[in-house]
C-alpha positions as CSV (number, residue, x, y, z in Angstrom):
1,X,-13.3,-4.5,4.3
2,X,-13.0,-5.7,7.8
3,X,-12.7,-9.5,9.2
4,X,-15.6,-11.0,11.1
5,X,-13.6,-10.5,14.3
6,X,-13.7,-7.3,16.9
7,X,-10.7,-6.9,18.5
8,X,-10.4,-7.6,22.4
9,X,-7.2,-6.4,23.7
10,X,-6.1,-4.9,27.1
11,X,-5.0,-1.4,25.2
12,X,-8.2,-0.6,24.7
13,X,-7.9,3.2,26.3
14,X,-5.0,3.5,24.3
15,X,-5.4,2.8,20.8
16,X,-8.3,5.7,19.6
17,X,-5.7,7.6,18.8
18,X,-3.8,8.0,15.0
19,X,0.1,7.1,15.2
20,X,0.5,6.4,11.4
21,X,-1.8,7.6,8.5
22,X,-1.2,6.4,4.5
23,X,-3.4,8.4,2.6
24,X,-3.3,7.4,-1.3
25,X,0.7,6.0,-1.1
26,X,1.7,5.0,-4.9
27,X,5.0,3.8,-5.1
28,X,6.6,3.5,-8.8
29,X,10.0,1.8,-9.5
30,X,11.9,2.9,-12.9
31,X,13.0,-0.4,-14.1
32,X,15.1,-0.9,-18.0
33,X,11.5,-2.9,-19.0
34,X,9.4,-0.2,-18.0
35,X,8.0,1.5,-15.0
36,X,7.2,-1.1,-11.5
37,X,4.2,-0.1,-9.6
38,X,5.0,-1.2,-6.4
39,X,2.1,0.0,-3.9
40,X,-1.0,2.1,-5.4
41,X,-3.4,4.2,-4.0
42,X,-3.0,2.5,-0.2
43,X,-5.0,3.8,2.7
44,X,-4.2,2.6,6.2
45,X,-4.6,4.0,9.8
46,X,-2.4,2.7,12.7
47,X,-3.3,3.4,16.0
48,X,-1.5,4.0,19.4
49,X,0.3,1.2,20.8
50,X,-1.0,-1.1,18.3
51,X,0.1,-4.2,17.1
52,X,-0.2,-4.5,13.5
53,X,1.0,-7.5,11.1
54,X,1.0,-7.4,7.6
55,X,0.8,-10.3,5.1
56,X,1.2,-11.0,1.4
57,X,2.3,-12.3,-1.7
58,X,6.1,-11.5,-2.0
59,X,6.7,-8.8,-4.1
60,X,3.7,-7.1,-3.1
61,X,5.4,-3.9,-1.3
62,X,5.2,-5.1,1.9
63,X,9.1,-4.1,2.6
64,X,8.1,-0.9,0.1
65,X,5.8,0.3,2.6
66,X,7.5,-0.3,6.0
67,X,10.7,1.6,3.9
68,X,8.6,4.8,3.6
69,X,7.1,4.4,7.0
70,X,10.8,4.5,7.9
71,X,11.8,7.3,5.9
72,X,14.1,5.0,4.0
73,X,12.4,5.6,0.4
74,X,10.5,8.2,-1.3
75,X,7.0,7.7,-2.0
76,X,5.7,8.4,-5.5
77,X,2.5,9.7,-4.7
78,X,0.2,10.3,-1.2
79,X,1.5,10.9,2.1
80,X,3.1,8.9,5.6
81,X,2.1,10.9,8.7
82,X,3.3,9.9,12.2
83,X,1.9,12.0,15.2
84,X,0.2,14.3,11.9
85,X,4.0,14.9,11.0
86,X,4.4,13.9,7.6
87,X,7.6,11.7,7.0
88,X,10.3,13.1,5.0
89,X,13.2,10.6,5.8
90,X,14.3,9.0,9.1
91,X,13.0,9.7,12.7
92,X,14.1,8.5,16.1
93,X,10.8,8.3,16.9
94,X,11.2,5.6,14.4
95,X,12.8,2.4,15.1
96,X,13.4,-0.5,12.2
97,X,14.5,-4.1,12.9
98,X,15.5,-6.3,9.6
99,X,16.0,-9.9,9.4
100,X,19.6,-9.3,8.7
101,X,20.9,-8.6,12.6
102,X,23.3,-5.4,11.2
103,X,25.3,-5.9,14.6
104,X,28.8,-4.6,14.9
105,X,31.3,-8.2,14.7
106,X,34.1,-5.8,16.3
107,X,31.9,-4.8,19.1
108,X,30.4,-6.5,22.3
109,X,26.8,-7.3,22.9
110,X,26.4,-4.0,25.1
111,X,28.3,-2.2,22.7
112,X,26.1,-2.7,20.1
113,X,23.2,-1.6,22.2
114,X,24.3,1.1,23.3
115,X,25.5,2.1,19.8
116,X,21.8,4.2,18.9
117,X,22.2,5.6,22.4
118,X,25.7,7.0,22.0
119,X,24.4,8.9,18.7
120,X,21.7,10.5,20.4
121,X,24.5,12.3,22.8
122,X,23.4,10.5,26.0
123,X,26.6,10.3,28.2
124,X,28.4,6.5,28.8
125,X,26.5,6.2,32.5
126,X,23.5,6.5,30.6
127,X,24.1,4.4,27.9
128,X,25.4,1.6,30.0
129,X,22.1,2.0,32.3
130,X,19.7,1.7,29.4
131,X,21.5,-1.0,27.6
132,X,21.6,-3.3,30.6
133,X,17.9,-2.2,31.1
134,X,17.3,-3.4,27.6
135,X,19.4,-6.7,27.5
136,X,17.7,-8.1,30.5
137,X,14.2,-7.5,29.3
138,X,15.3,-9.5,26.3
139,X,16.8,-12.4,28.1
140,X,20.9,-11.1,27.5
141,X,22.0,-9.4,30.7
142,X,24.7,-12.9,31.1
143,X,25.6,-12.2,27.4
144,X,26.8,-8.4,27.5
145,X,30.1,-8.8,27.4
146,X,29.9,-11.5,24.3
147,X,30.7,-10.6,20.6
148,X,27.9,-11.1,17.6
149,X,30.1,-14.7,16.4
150,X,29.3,-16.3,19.8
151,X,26.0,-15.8,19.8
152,X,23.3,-17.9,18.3
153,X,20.9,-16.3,15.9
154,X,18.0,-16.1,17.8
155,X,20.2,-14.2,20.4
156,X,21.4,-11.8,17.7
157,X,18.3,-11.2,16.8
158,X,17.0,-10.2,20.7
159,X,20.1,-8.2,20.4
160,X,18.4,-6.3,17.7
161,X,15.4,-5.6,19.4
162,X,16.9,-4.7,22.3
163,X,19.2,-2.2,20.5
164,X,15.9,-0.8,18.6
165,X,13.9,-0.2,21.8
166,X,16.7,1.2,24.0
167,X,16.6,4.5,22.0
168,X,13.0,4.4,22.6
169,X,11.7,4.9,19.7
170,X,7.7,5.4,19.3
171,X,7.0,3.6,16.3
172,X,8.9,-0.2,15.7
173,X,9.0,-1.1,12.2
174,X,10.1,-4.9,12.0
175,X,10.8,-6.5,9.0
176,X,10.2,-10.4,8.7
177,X,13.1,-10.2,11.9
178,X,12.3,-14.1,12.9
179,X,12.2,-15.3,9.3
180,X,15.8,-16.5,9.4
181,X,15.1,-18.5,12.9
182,X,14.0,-22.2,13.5
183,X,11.1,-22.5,14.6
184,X,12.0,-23.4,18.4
185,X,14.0,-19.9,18.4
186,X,11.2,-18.2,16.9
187,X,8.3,-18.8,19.1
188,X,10.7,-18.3,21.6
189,X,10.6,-14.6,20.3
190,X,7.2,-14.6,19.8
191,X,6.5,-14.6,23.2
192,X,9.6,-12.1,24.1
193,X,8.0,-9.8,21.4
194,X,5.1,-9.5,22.9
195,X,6.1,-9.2,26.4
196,X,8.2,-6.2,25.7
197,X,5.5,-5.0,23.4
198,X,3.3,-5.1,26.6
199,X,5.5,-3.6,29.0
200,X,6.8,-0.8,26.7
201,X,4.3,0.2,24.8
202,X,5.2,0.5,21.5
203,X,3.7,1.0,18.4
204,X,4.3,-1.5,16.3
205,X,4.1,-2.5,12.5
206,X,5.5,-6.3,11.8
207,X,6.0,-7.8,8.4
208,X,5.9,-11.9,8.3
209,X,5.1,-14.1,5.3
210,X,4.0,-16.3,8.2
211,X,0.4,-16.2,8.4
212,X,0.7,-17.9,12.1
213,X,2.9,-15.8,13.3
214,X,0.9,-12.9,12.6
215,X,-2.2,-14.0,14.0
216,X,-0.5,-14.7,17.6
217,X,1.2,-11.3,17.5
218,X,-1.4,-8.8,16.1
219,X,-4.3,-7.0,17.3
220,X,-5.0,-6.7,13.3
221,X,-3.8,-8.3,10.2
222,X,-3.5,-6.2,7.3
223,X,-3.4,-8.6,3.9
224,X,-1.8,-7.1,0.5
225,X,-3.2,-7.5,-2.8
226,X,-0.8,-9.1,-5.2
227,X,1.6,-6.3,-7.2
228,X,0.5,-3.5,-7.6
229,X,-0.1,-3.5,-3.6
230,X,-3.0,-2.7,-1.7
231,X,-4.4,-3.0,1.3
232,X,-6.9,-5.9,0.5
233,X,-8.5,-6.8,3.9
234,X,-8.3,-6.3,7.4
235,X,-8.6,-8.8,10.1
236,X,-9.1,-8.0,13.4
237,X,-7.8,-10.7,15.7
238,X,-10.5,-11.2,18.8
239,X,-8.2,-13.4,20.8
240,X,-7.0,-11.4,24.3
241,X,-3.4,-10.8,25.5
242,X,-1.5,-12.4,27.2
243,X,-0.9,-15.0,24.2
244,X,1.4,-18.2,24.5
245,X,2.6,-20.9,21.9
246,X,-0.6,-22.5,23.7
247,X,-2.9,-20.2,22.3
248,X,-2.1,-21.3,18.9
249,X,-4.0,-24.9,19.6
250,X,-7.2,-22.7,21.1
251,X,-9.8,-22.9,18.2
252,X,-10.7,-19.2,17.7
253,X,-7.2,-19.1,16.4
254,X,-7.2,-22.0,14.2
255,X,-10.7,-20.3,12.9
256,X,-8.9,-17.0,12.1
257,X,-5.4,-17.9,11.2
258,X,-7.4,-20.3,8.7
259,X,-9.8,-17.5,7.1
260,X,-6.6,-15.2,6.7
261,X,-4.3,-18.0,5.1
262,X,-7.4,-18.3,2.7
263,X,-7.2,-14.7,1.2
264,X,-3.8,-14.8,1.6
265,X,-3.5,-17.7,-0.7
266,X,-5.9,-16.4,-3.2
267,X,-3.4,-13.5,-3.8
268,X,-1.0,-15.9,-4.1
269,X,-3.0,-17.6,-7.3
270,X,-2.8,-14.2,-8.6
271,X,0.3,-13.6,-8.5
272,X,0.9,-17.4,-10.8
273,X,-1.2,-16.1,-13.6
């Protein structure tokens, strides 16, 4: 069932086209008290260079999904396409970026980028080119020779990103990766986020228990039904690109970041009984 809003959005041309079909994804968990649905029965269609956010009750296989997306997990039932490809375990037309930064403590800040880079055999000119490419779209170029410790943790976290896009993956899978962050460093990243997302033209599929966050990032807010997960709704978000920490005071936003926090909340109440 779809939101009240149609989506405007400068990608217009270049979102008809399927990236990611779920068709009928089960996910079951074999726990000592018996067996865990996780996600049952969930449909969902992302399109290209799209910017999706989903949002839920914890526990309600949000991190389940973007895992088989990813190829990290095994679904139980139903199927993950990308490109009509169906997913059997990792891509690198895949890219994933946690809230935990993963970066190397031993290694520098360019290091780390060009870590991905160095695995998919390109040679050290070419790493080095990409990685500063990378670190200076994210704000880091000053920053390359720096280890993870002297960093702050919104820097780690551009580091991240960077690190993700530089081996150009297709597809970004992030999971809750500003959730750690105050909230200055966070809608700092907001607006990075988005700026790269523009420029690069990614696909992207962003999990955030932060109904605000999702509704200045996405072009459509998918909200999960309490465990077993589902997709319950989806919002379209009619507010145009470029956004700003501005546009969050602009009352079309207030209007849908309040009707979303409402359905999100009564799956919350379900999750209590």
């Amino acid at each position: 069932m779809a939101g009240t809003a149609e989506v405007i959005t400068n990608h217009s041309q270049e979102t008809d086209q399927p990236k990611i079909e779920i068709t009928n994804l089960t996910k079951v968990y074999q726990g000592r008290n018996g067996d865990v649905v996780a996600l049952q029965n969930t449909n969902l269609t992302i399109y290209q260079n799209e910017f999706v956010c989903v949002v839920g009750p914890s526990g309600c296989g949000k991190t389940t999904l973007l895992n088989i997306i990813a190829g990290l997990e095994d679904a139980t039932a139903g199927s993950v396409t990308v490109d009509g490809q169906e997913v059997w375990g990792p891509g690198k037309e895949r890219g994933v970026v946690f809230q935990q930064y993963a970066l190397f403590p031993w290694k520098t800040v360019i290091k780390n980028v060009e870590f991905g880079l160095k695995l998919r055999g390109l040679n050290k000119k070419e790493r080095r080119e990409k990685a500063e490419k990378y670190l200076e779209l994210v704000g880091l170029k000053d920053f390359a020779n720096s280890y993870p410790k002297e960093l702050s943790g919104g820097m780690k976290q551009r580091v991240a990103i960077a690190r993700a896009y530089a081996v150009n993956p297709e597809v970004l899978l992030m999971d809750e990766p500003f959730g750690a962050l105050d909230a200055q460093s966070r809608s700092q990243l907001q607006e990075e986020l988005l700026h790269t997302w523009e420029k690069e033209k990614k696909t992207c599929f962003f999990i955030t228990h932060d109904v605000e966050e999702a509704v200045i990032l996405a072009q459509k807010v998918i909200i999960m039904s309490a465990r077993p997960g589902r997709i319950k709704e989806i919002i379209e978000v009619n507010i145009p690109y470029p956004r700003t920490q501005e546009t969050k005071l602009h009352e079309r936003f207030v209007q849908i970041k309040n009707e979303i926090w409402a359905k999100v909340y009564k799956e919350y109440l379900e999750v209590k009984k």
